[in-house]
N, C-alpha and C positions, 0 to 999 in steps of 0.2 A: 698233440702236446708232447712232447719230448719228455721221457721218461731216464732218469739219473739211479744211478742205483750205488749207498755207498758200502761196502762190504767192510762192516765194524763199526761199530757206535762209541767210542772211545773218545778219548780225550784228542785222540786229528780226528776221526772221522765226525764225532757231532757236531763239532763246530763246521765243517765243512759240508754236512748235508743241511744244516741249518741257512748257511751262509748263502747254499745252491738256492736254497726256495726265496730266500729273498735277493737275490738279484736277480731272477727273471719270472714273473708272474706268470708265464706261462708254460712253466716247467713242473711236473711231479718227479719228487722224490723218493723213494725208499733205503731206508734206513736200517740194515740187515746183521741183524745179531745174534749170536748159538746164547748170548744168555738172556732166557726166558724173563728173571728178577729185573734186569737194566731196563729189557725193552716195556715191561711193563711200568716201570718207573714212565720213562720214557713218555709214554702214552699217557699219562694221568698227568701230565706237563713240571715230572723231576727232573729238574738236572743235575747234576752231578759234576760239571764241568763246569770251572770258575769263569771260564771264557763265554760259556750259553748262559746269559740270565734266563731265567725263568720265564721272565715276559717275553723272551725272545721264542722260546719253546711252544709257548702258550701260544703266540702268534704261528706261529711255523703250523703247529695243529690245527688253528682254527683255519688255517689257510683252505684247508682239506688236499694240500699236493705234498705235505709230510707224513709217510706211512713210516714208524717204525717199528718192525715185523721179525719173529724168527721161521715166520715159511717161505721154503724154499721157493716155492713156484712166484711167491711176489716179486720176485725179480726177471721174470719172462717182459721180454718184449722191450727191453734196455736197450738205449741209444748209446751211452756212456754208463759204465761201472768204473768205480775207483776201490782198491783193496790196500784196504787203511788197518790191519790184522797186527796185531803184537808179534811181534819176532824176538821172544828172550832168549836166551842160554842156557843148555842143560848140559851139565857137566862141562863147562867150559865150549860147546859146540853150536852154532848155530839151529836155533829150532823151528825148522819153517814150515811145520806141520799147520800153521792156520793159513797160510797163502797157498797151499797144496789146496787146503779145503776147500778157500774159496775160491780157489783156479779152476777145479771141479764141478761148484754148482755153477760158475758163470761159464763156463765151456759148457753145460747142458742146453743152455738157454740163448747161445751167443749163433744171432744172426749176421749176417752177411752187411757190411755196412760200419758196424757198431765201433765201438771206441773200447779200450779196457785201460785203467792206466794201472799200474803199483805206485804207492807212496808208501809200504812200510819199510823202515830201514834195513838193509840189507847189504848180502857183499857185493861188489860188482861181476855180473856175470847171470843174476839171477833172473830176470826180467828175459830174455832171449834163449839159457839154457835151460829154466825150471819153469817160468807160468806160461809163454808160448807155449812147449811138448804137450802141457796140460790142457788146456784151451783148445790145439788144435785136434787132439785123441778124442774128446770129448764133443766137439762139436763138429770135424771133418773141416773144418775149414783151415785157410792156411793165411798162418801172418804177417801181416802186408800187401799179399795178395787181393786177400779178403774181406778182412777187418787189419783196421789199426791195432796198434802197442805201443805203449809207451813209460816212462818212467818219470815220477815227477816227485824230490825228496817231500819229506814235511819237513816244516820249518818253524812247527807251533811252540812258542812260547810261553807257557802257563801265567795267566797275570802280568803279560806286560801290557799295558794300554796304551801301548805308544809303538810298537810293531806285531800288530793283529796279523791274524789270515788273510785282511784284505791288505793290507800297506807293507808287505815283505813281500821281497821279490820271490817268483814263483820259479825255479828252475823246471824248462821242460826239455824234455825228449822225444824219440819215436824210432821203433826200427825200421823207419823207411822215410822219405820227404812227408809222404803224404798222411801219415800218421803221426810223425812231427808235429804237421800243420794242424791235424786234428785235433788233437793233447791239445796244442797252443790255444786252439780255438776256445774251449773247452774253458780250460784256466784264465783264459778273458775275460771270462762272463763274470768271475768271482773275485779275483785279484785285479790288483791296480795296474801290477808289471810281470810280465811275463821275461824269463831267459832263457833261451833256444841254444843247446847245445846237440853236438850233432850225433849221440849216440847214448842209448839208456845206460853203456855203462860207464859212460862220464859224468851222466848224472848221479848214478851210484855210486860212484868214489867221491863225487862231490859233496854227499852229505856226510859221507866218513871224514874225507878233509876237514870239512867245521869243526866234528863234533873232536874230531881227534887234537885237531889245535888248540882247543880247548882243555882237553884231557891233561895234554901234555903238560901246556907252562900254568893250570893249576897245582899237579905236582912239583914244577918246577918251588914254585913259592910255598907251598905244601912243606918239603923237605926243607929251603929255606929257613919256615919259623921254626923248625924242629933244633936245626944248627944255630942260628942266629941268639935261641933264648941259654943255650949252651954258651956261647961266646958273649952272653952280657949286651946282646942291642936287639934293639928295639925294630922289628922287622916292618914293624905298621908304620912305621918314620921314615923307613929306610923305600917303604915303596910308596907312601906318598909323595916324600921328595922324589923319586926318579919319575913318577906322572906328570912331575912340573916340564920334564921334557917333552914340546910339542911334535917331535917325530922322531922315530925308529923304539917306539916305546908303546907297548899297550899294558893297560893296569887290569894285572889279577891278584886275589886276594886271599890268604890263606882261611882254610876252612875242617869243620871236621869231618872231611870227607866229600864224596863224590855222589850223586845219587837219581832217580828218576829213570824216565826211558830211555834214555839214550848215552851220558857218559859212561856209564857201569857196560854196557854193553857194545857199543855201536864202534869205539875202538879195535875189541876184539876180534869184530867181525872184520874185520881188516886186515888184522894179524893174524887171524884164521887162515883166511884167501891167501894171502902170501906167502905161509906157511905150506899149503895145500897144495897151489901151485906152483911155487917156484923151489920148493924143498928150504925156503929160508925162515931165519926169525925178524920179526921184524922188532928191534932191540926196545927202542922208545918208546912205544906201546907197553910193550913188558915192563919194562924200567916205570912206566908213569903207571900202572895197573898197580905194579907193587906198591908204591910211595901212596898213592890215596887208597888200598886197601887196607894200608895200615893205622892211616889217619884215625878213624874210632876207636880204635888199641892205645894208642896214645893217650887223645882226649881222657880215656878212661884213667890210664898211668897217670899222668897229670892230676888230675881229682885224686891218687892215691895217694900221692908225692906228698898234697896238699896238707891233707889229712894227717899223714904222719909228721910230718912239720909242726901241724899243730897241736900234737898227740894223743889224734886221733885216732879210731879204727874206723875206716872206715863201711866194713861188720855191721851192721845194724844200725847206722847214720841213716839219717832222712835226707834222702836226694829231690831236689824239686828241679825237673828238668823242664825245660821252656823251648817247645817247637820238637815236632814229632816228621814234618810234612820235610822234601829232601830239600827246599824252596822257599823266599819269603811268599807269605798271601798267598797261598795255594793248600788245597787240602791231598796233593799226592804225595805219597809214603812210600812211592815204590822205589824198591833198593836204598831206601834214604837213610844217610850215616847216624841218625839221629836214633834210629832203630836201633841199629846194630853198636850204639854208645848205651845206649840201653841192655840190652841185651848181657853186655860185659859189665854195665854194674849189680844188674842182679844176681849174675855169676859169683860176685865178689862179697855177696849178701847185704847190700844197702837195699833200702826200703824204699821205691822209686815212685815219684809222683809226678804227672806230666800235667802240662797244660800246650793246649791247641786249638784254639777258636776252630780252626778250618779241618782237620784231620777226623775221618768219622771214625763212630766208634768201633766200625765193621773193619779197619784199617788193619795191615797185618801186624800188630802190639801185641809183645806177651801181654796173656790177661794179667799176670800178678802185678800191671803198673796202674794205680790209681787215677784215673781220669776225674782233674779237679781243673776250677777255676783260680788267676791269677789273683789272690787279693793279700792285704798287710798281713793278716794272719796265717796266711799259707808261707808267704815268703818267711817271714819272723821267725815260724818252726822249724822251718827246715836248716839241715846243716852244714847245706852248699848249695846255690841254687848255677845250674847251668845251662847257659844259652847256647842252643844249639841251632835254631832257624830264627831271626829275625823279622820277625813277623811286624806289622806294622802296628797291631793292634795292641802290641804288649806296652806296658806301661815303665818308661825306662826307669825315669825318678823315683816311681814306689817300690821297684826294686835296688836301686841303689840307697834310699832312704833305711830299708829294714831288712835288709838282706847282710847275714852275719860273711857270709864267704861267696863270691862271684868267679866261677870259670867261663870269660866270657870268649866264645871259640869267633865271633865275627864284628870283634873291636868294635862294641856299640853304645857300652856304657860307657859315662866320663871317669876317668883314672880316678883311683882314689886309695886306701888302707884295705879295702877288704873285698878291690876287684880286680881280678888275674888275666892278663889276657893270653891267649893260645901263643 
């Protein structure tokens, strides 16, 4: 029975050790994680991830070929490992200290034969110059030679139900044909469409390319409404008429900021590497880094602007904030502007009260914001309510019905006397 091992239980790797045990019954999994609390969640059939229902987990356990484990030695004897590890930024620098780790225990355990792929994001270059050296010191074998390599981005979408793990194309790689072929193989069994490019660090520029094209002309429209409500127009007009153009036109939309795994970070790693190596800056990046860092700086000035307009302080005002998560329907918070819109109005001494179906209450929130639900009396009291994530759950009309002042940052309520858009 062929044995899978995915190194991180995170929001790519659970769905994808999940995803492995059901599409081939004849396959065990191991599901490998340094945090003790997750994995035991894990095992008592929690998930955590909006993408694993529960029943899905439930299933995957009762399977008896889903182990999720933090010992080391349950990943001996692995056909295929994939290293699905967080790669954030510290101090602005790449931090690949969890792909180190687990390049380490799977280089202890790695026989002659085996498959290893990376899918955490990273710069190009990393897959050939940093988990290969580690793999091969570690277990004496040599890559390509030996065992396959390869690299294959994630492409996970939190809450989209309409391009999952299985129905988005899978970009693969390999540092050699026959490793290539492996990867490919590999990514068959689980995805619908595999795409074979010819070298892992094409693959790794290719998920910076997404993520960065994205980064980009959010800021672009980002600075946009910043100019636009200065010059008197209406920036949410101005890009839905140019969407009426069926080609050289993609619609993005202004927001209060940037946030989750991958914008906040997976640019910079690009502009890292080219910095690093080529001695240059890479300008766009930087340019787009700055304009959506400052977007939650704003939102906040805006809510000030408001305030004093209406001769208010906004000092001791009761802020009801709506959506904490960086994403509609999802409860992740990581890097998420909603936070850090938060953060600067407590700075400013309003009294801050959040609502979020999905965001837990373990989520990194200063405690001094009161975790309340959305109802007429909450909105009534408060003395600006602000939409930050667009959650689907939230109730638009009862906050447009009783709500004294609306900063709504993702044009979601209908215009009206006492609703402001970004």
């Amino acid at each position: 029975m062929p044995k899978i091992v995915i190194m991180g239980q995170g929001y790519v790797g659970l769905p994808l050790a999940v995803r492995a045990v059901e599409a081939d019954e004849n396959t065990t999994v191991v599901g490998f994680d340094v945090d003790e609390d997750r994995v035991k969640r894990l095992a008592a059939g929690e998930s955590f991830v909006e993408d694993v229902a529960p029943q899905r987990l439930l299933a995957a356990l009762a399977s008896g070929r889903y182990l999720p484990t933090t010992e080391e030695r349950a990943v001996g004897g692995f056909d295929v490992a994939v290293i699905s590890v967080p790669t954030p930024l510290r101090e602005g620098v790449p931090d690949l200290r969890a792909i180190e780790s687990a390049a380490r225990i799977l280089g202890r355990f790695l026989r002659q034969g085996a498959t290893v792929v990376l899918e955490s994001t990273t710069y190009p270059g990393t897959t050939e110059e940093l988990v290969a050296p580690i793999l091969e010191e570690y277990s004496g074998l040599t890559a390509g030679a030996d065992f396959h390599l390869g690299y294959s981005p994630e492409r996970i979408d939190p809450g989209n139900r309409v391009w999952t793990l299985e129905t988005t194309p899978k970009v693969v790689s390999g540092v050699d044909e026959a490793s290539l072929a492996a990867v490919d193989a590999f990514y068959r069994t689980v995805v619908e469409t595999t795409v074979p490019v010819k070298s892992p660090k094409v693959a790794e520029l290719t998920k910076l390319v997404e993520n960065t094209f994205r980064h980009v002309n959010i800021a672009l429209v980002n600075e946009l409404a910043v100019y636009a409500r200065e010059l008197g127009i209406d920036v949410w007009e101005a890009v839905d008429a140019a969407s009426s153009k069926p080609f050289g036109f993609m619609r993005f939309t202004p927001g209060p900021g940037v946030g989750g795994h991958c914008l906040p970070v997976d640019p910079v790693y690009l502009s890292w590497r080219v910095n690093r190596a080529l001695g240059r800056r890479f300008r766009f990046v930087e340019l787009a880094n700055d304009v959506n860092d400052h977007m939650p700086s704003y939102v906040v000035q805006r809510l000030l602007t408001a305030f004093n307009e209406r001769g208010r302080a906004l000092s001791g005002s009761r802020v009801l904030v709506l959506g904490l998560a960086y994403k509609p329907d999802t409860g992740d918070a990581r890097e998420s502007p909603a936070v850090r819109v938060v953060d600067g109005l407590l700075r400013l001494g309003a009294e801050v009260r959040a609502v979020d179906p999905h965001v837990v209450e373990s989520a990194p929130v200063d405690p001094r914001v009161i975790r309340t639900e959305l109802d007429e009396q909450e909105i009534a009291a408060a003395d600006a309510v602000v939409l930050l994530t667009d959650h689907s759950a939230f109730d638009l009309d009862l906050i447009t019905q009783h709500a004294s002042f609306v900063l709504d940052t993702r044009h979601r309520l209908p215009a009206g006397p006492t609703v402001e858009y970004l």
